[in-house]
N, C-alpha and C positions, 0 to 999 in steps of 0.2 A: 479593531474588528476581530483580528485574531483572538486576541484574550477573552473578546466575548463568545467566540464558537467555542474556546476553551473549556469555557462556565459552564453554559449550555453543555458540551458534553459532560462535565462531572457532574450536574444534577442527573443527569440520563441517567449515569452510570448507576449512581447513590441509589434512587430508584429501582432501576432494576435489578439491583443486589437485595435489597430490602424486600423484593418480592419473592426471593426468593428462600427466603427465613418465616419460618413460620411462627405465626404471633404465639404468647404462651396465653393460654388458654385461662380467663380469671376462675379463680377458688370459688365457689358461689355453697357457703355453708347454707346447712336446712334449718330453714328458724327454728329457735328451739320451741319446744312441745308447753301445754298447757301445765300447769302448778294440780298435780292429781293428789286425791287423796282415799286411802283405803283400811280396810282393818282385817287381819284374817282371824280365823277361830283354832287355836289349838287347843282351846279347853283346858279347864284348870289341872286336867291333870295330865296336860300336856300329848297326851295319848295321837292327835293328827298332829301328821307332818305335812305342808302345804308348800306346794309348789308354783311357785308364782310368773307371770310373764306381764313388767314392766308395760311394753308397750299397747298390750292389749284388756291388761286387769282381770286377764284369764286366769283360773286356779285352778290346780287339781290335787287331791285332799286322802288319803291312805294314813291305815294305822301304823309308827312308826314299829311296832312290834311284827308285824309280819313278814322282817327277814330278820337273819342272822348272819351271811356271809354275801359281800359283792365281788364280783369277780373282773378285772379289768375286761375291756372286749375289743381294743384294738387289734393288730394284727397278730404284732406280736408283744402284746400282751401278758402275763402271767402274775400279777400284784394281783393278792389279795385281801381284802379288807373285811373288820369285824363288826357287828351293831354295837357301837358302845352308845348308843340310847339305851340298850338292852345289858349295860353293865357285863356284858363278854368279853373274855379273857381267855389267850392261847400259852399252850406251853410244851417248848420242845421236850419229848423224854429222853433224845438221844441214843433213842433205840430205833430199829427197826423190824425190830418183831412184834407185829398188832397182836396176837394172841396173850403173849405176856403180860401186855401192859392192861392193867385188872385193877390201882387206884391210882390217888394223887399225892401221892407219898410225895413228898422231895419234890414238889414240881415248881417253878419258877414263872410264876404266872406275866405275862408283858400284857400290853392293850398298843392299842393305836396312837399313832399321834394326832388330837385332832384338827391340825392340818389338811391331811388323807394324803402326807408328802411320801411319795414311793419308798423312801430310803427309811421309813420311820413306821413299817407296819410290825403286827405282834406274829405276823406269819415269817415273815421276812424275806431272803431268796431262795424260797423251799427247792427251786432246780437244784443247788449246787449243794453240798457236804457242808455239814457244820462240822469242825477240827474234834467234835467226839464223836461223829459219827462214822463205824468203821464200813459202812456198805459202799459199795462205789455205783459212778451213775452214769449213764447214756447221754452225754452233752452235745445234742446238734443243734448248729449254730442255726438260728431263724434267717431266713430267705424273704427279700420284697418281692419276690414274685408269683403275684397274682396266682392262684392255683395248683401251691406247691404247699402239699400238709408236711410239712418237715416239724417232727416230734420232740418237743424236750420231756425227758423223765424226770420226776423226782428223784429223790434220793432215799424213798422208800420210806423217811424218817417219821416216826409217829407221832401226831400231837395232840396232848387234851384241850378238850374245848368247855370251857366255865358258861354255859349258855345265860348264865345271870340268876339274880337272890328271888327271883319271883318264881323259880320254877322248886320244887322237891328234886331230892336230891338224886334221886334216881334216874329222873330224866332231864335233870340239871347238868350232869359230867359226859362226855362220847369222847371218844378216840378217834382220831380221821387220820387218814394218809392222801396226800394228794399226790396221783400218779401221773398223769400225763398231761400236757399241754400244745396244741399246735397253732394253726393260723384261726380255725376254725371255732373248737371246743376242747374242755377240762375233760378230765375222770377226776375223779376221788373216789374214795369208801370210809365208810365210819360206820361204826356200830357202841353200843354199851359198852361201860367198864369191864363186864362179865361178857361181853360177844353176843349178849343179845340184842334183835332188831341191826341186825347187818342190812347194808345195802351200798351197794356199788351204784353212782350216777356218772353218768355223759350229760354235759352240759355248756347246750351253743352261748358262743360268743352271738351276742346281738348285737351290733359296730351303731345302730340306730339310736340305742338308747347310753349315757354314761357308765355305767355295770348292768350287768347280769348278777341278777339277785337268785338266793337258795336261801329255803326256810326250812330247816328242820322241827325247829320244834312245832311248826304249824302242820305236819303231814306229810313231812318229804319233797319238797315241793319245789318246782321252778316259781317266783313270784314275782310283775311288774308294779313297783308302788312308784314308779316313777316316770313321768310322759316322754317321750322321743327326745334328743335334748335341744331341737330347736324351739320348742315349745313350753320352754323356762329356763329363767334365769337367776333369781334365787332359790331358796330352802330355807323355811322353818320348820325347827327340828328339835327334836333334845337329841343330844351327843353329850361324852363325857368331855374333862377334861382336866389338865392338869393345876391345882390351887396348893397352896403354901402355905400355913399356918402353924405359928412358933417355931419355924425353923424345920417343919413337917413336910413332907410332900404326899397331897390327898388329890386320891381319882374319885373326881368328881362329878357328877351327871345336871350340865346344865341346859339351858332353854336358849337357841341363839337361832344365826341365820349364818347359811352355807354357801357360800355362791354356785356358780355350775362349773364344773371342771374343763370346760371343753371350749380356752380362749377367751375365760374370761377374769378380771380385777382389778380390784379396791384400793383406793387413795383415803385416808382417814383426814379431817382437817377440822378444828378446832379456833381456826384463827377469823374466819368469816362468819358473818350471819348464814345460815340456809338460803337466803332470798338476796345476798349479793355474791354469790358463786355462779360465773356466769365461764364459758367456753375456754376463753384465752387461760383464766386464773385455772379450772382445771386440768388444761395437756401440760401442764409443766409442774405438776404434783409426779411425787414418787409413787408405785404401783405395784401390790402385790397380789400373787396368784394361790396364794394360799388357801384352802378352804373355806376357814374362819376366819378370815382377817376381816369382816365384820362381825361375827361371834356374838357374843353372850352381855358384853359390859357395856350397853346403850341403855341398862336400867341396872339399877341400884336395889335393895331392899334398905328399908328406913326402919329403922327399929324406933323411931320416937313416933313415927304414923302406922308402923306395923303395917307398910302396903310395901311394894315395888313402885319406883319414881322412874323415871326417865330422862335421858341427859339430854336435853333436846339443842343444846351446843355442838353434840357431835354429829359430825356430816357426813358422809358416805359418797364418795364419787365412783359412779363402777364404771370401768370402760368394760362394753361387750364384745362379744366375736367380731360384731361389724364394723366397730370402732365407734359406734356412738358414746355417748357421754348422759350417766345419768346421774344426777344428785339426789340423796336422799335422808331422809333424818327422821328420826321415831319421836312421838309425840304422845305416843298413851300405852297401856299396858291393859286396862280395863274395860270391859263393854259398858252400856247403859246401866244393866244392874248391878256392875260394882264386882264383877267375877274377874279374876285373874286368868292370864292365857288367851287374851285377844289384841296382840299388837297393832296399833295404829303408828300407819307413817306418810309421811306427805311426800313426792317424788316429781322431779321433771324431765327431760332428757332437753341437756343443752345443746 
């Protein structure tokens, strides 16, 4: 009898311990999404950049030529970046006297990496002294706290700007110095080789959208070619980039896709069909955040059909900001009438 009150209380017990742990809650994933398919237009001469949002097949479409310079817009922020779809090229003079500097004598032209990896722009950390520059500079250190404009200067240093082979030459070369940067907004000023068409901008950080774009050569201008950034997820685009032949290194301007800066990247995977890459096989693919890390090489040009082909073996996994999972893989290059510059690709989210 004893040994059975015993019992009796250790199941009690078990019990009421158990109750007091709380169950783990099951994993319950979102079926994955329907097998979509789309094409966008960039025109054969590549001229729209198209901005895409996966989940909805929403686009929004601006000429890739109407800017020239993007500006980071976080807080503290100060990268910035060059159109190399627009074949622009920066170069420090190592001076800072903007009067002086009158050509492109000696100049060392850099570009971008297209990446758009911070450590690898043609501006570079314009805050600080390059070791030939003899000016010194006002270094304060950026504060998180909300409502505090605390200012970095430049360092005075003057750079030419190659705005690209499509313009004459006269309003092809400018001089810029970027002065100031805080939580908020840029200054800079630039004018001609010869000091004319000067002009000094202030120019808000917009935290909304991925950069704050300036176009010079379209008018002086603040310009959005780009939607808020929760509102896309890739870029088709021409940027340049870096190609190799004989032994050569050639900046080259090709036709690809960008991802969005802002939390999101690309698994590449070659080993499965498109239509057996399913959830589990994607979160344990390696992941990068790179720009282009789907880029340019999902189509080939064939010189024995004289078109662009496409490698429709290769897959594209993107993980987004939210963590979803999306696979995707290019399957045409051509519209109906046989015109180059209309990617087609097929896409799911697993």
């Amino acid at each position: 009898m004893i040994l059975r009150f015993r019992f009796l209380i250790f199941i009690f017990s078990v019990s009421f311990l158990s109750s007091c742990f709380k169950n783990d809650d099951p994993i319950i994933l979102t079926p994955p999404g329907d097998v979509q398919t789309d094409q966008v237009a960039m025109g054969p001469d590549y001229y729209n950049q198209i901005y895409y949002k996966l989940s909805t097949k929403e686009s929004s479409t601006s000429d890739h030529r109407c800017w020239d310079l993007a500006f980071e817009t976080t807080l503290s922020g100060f990268h910035i970046w060059l159109n190399s779809g627009n074949q622009i090229f920066a170069a420090n003079t190592n001076s800072s006297n903007f009067s002086s500097v009158y050509d492109t004598t000696g100049a060392n032209w850099k570009w971008d990496a297209s990446s758009w990896n911070k450590d690898s722009t043609a501006i570079g950390d314009w805050i600080n002294l390059s070791p030939n520059d003899p000016v010194s500079t006002i270094d304060v250190p950026f504060t998180s706290t909300p409502g505090r404009e605390e200012e970095k200067e430049g360092a005075t240093a003057v750079y030419l700007l190659d705005l690209g082979p499509d313009l004459n030459s006269y309003e092809r070369f400018k001089k810029i110095v970027f002065k100031t940067v805080n939580h908020f907004q840029y200054t800079f000023k630039y004018a001609n080789l010869d000091n004319s068409d000067y002009h000094e901008i202030t120019l808000d950080k917009e935290p909304g959208f991925a950069y704050s774009y300036f176009s010079i050569r379209n008018g002086n201008t603040v310009v959005h070619p780009e939607p808020i950034k929760p509102n896309w997820d890739i870029l088709f685009t021409r940027y340049s980039t870096i190609l190799y032949s004989n032994g050569s290194m050639i900046h080259y301007p090709v036709n690809g896709v960008l991802i969005n800066p802002e939390g999101y990247s690309v698994a590449i995977d070659s080993s499965k069909a498109f239509s057996d890459i399913d959830f589990d096989f994607a979160k344990d693919l390696n992941y990068k955040s790179n720009r282009d890390v789907i880029g340019y090489n999902w189509k080939h040009y064939s010189f024995s059909s004289s078109s662009y082909e496409v490698s429709e073996n290769i897959n594209y996994i993107i993980k987004d900001k939210s963590g979803y999972y999306w696979k995707l893989h290019f399957i045409g290059f051509y519209n109906d009438q046989g015109i180059k510059g209309y990617p087609q690709f097929e896409y799911q989210r697993l």
